[in-house]
N, C-alpha and C positions, 0 to 999 in steps of 0.2 A: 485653503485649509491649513491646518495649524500643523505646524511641525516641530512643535515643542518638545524635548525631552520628560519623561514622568513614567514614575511607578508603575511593574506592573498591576492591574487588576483597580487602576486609577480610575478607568473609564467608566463613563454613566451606564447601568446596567442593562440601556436600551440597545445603544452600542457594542454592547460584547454581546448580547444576542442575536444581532443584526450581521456582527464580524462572522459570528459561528457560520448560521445561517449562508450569509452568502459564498461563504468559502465551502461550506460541506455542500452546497450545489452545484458550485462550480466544478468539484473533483471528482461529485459525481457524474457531471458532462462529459468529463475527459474522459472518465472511467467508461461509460455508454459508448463515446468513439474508439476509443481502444478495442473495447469487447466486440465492435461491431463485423470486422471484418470475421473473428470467428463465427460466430453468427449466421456472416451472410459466405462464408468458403464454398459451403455446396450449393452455389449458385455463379462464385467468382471461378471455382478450381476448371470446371470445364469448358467455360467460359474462354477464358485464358491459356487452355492447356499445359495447367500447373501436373507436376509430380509431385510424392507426399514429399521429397528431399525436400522440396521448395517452399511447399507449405510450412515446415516446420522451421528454415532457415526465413519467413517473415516474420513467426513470431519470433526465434532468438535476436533476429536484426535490431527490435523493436526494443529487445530487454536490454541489448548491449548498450544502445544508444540513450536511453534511460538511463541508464545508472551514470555513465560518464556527465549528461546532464544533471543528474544530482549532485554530482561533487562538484562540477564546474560552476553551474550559477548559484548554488549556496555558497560558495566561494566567493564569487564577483558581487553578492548581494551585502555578505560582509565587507568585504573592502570597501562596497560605496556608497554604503547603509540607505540604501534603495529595493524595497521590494514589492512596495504595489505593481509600479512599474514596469519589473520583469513577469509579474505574477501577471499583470494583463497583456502584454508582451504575447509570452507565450502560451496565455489564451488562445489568441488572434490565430498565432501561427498554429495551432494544432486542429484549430477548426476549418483553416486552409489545407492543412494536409487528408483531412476528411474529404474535401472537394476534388482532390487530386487524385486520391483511392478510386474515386468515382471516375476520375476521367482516365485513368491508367488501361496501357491495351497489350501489357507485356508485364512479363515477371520483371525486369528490372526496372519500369514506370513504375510499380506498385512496392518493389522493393525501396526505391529512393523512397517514395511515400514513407513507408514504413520508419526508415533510419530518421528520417524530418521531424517525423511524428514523436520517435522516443528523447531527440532533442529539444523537441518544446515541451513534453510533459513531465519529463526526470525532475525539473528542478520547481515545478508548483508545489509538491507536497511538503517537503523542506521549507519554503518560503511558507506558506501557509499557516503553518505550526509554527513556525518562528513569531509570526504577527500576531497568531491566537493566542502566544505563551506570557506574550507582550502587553497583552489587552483586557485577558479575561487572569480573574481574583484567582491567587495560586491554589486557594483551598478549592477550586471548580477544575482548574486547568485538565486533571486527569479525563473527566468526560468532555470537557470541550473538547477537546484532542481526539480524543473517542469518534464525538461527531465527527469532527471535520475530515478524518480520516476514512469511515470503516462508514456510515449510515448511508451517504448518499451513494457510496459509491458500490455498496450492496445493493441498497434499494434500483437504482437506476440501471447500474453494469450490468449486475446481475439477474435484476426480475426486472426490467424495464424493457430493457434491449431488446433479447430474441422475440417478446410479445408484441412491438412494435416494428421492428424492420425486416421481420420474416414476412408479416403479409404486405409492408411496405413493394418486398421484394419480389413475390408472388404478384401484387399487381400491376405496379410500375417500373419493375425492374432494379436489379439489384444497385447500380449505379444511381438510380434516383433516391435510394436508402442510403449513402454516402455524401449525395448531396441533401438530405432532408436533415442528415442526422451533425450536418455542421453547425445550423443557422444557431439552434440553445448557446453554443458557445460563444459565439459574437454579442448574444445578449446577454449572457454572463460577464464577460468581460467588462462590457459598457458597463453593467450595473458595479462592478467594484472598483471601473474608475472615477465614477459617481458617488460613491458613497462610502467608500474607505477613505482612512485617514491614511498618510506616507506619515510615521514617527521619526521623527528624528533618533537616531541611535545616540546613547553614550557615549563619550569618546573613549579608548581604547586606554588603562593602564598604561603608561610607561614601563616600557622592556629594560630591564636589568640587562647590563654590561655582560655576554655569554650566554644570555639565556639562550632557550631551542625558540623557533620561528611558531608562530602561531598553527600553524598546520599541525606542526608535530605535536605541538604544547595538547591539542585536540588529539592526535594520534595516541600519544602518552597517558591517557585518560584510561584509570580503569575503568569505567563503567561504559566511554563510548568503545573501547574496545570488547564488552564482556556481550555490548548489545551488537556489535558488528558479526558477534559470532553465533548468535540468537539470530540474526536475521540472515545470514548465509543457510542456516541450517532449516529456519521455520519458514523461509520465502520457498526452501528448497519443497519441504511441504508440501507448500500450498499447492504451488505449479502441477508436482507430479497428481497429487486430488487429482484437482482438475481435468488433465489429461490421459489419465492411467484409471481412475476409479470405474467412470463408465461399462469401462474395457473388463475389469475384475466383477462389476455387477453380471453384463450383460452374459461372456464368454466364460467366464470360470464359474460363477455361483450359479448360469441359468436363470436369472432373473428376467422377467416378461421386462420390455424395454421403455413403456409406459411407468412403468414402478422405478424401474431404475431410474427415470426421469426425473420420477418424482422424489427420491431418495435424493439425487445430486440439489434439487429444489430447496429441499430440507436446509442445505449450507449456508444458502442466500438469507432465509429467512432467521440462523443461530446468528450469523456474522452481524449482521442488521441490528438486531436484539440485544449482539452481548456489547455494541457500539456505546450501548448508556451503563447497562451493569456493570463490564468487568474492571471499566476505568472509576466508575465509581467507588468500586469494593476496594480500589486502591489507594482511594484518594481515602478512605477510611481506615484501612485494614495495612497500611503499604505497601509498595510497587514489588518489592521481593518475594512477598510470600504468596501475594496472588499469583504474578507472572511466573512462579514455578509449578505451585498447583495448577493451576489450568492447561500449563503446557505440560506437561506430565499426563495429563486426561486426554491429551491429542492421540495415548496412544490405543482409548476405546475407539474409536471408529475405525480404524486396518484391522484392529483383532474380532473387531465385529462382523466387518466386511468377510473374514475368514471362515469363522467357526458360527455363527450365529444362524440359526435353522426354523426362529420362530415366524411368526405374522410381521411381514413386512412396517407395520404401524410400532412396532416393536421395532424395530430396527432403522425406522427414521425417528425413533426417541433417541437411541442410540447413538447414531449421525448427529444430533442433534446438541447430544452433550461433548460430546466428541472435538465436536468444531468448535466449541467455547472459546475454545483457546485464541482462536482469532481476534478474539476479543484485546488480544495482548498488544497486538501489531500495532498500536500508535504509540503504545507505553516503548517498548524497546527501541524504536524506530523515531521518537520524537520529544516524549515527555522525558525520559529518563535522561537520552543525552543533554536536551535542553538543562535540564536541573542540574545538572553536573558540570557545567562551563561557563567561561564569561558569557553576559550578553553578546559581546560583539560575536562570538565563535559560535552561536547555536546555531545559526542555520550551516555551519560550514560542518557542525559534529553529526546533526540528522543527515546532510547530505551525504557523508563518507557511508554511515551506517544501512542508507537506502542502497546508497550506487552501492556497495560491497555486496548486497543481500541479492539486489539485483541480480550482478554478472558473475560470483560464484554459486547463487541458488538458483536464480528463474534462467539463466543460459547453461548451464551444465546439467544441471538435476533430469530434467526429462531424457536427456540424452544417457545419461547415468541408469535412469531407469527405465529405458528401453534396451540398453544393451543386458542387463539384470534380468527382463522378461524376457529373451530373445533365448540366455542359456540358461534359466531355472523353471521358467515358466511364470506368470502375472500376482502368483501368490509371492515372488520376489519383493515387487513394487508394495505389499502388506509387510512385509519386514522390513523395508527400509525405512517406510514411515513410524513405525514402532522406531526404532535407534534414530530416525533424527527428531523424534518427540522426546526421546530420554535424554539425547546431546541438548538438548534446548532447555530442558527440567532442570539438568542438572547446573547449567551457567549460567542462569536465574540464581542459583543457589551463591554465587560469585558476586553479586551485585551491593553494593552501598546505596544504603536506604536515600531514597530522596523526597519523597512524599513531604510538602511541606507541614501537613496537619503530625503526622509521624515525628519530625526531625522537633517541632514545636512543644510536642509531649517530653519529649527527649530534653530539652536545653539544646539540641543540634544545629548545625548548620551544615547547608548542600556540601558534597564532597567534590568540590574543585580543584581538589587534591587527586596526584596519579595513585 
């Protein structure tokens, strides 16, 4: 295959559809094996003679080891302008670590599983978006990105999963749902060593006599720094949702547990949804002013959660818009840095911005708000999510436009500038 250097958005229009495609399947596979073991916990915990300590130190293991793989192999992807490569690499190995989940007969078997796990998957997302940003026409990029990030790994992670490996696990046992739940990814892989192209990278500017080293040069960026702080605070978010919201439905508001079910439902189905809208309205509208509205609106769902006394159906419209803002998460996390730095440094600038969102949001945050509900009580975990929806509004508001249809209207060019 051809490893030519070329424009992005060069590629025949079969191609960038194809790229989307296989790539927003792929990280929805990951996404499905990651979520699986939540999933399948009330069948692994008693199993295994897990305490909750232990349950909640696999998932931080998982997030730690994540993030350091985002900044690692976006790193090493730059230096050796190689990322199909790693990208099916640590396909391979994460669909191994799925099989291993399965064979584990101890908290520390399942914990290595886990730390393995978060080392193969940290740096596909990063790589990923670096190739889609590569490939597909900049005036699209915002929803390709979209895709590739937030569709399948809603659709799949989210509503795929528990409907498939619950009765998996109910009939054949929960270890044969670890081993069912690897094989997608092995055929994922094949298919984008198959059918992606490896680009050849640009070669790199020549460094001025004194300049800062490329890391920092990335480091020094305002916009990857303005998104590194939108993702410490919005990953922070998402996690606490996730783990905390059930908890404020079920125990605090008295919500029947079926409904509450079906309210957390409601997330999978916004996130999915706003995967084509919210990056689109930005590729129209610009990445600044959506990415502050919408996250500004993250702060309707905890106040709804709080005070809202009507018809449940009412209140998963509510959840609904709420979570819009999800919609944001490939823009801060992948488009924005991307548009803001050399080619060579983009996978190394989403990597920083993931691994940072990572291991000060998704390993701190729950632990932050569970000591918060332990001495206020769970209407706590609703207040924090309001202040870190407004922390996030507001450093959207901080950002340099990068939107190429935007900077085009303007006579602009991307701000590659600190």
């Amino acid at each position: 295959m051809s490893e030519d250097v070329h424009l992005p958005g060069s590629a025949p229009a079969r191609y960038q559809v194809l790229l989307v495609v296989l790539l927003c399947v792929n990280f929805g596979i990951l996404f499905f094996d990651r979520n699986a073991l939540n999933f399948l916990m009330p069948y692994v915990q008693p199993d295994l003679g897990l305490n909750y300590t232990q349950v909640g130190m696999l998932g931080s293991a998982l997030s730690l080891t994540w993030a350091l793989a985002a900044i690692f192999v976006s790193w090493l992807s730059d230096k050796a302008g190689k990322r199909k490569i790693l990208i099916v690499a640590c396909t391979v190995l994460f669909a191994l670590c799925s099989v291993l989940s399965g064979l584990a007969t101890s908290f520390l078997m399942l914990l290595a599983a886990r730390l393995v796990m978060g080392l193969s998957e940290g740096g596909v997302m990063p790589l990923s978006h670096a190739m889609v940003a590569n490939e597909v026409t900049p005036k699209n990029r915002g929803v390709a990105m979209g895709i590739t990030q937030n569709l399948g790994s809603s659709l799949m992670g989210s509503t795929l999963a528990p409907l498939m490996l619950v009765p998996i696990a109910l009939a054949w046992g929960w270890r044969n749902a670890f081993f069912l739940a690897a094989l997608p990814g092995i055929v994922s892989a094949l298919l984008i060593w198959l059918l992606v192209i490896e680009r050849k990278l640009p070669p790199p500017a020549p460094r001025a006599a004194g300049s800062r080293a490329p890391v920092m040069e990335v480091l020094g960026n305002r916009n990857v720094l303005v998104c590194s702080f939108m993702a410490v605070v919005l990953v922070a978010y998402l996690v606490v949702t996730w783990a905390f919201m059930p908890l404020v439905l079920v125990q605090m508001r008295g919500i029947e547990d079926t409904t509450a079910a079906g309210l957390m439902a409601v997330l999978g189905v916004s996130s999915a949804l706003c995967s084509f809208l919210i990056p689109w309205l930005s590729d129209l509208f610009g990445r600044r002013p959506v990415m502050s509205l919408f996250t500004f609106g993250g702060v309707i769902l905890p106040l709804a959660a709080l005070w809202y006394d009507g018809p449940a159906i009412t209140l998963g419209l509510l959840f609904f818009v709420g979570w819009m803002f999800n919609g944001i998460f490939p823009m801060f996390m992948a488009t924005v840095p991307h548009e803001s730095v050399a080619p060579q440094q983009a996978a190394t600038a989403m990597g920083i911005v993931m691994g940072l969102g990572e291991v000060l949001g998704g390993v701190l945050a729950p632990s932050l708000a569970g000591g918060l509900s332990d001495s206020y009580g769970l209407q706590a975990v609703c207040w924090l999510l309001v202040a870190l929806a407004l922390l996030g509004g507001t450093a959207a508001l901080f950002l340099r436009e990068t939107a190429p249809r935007i900077l085009a209207r303007k006579g602009a060019t991307a701000p590659l500038a600190v």
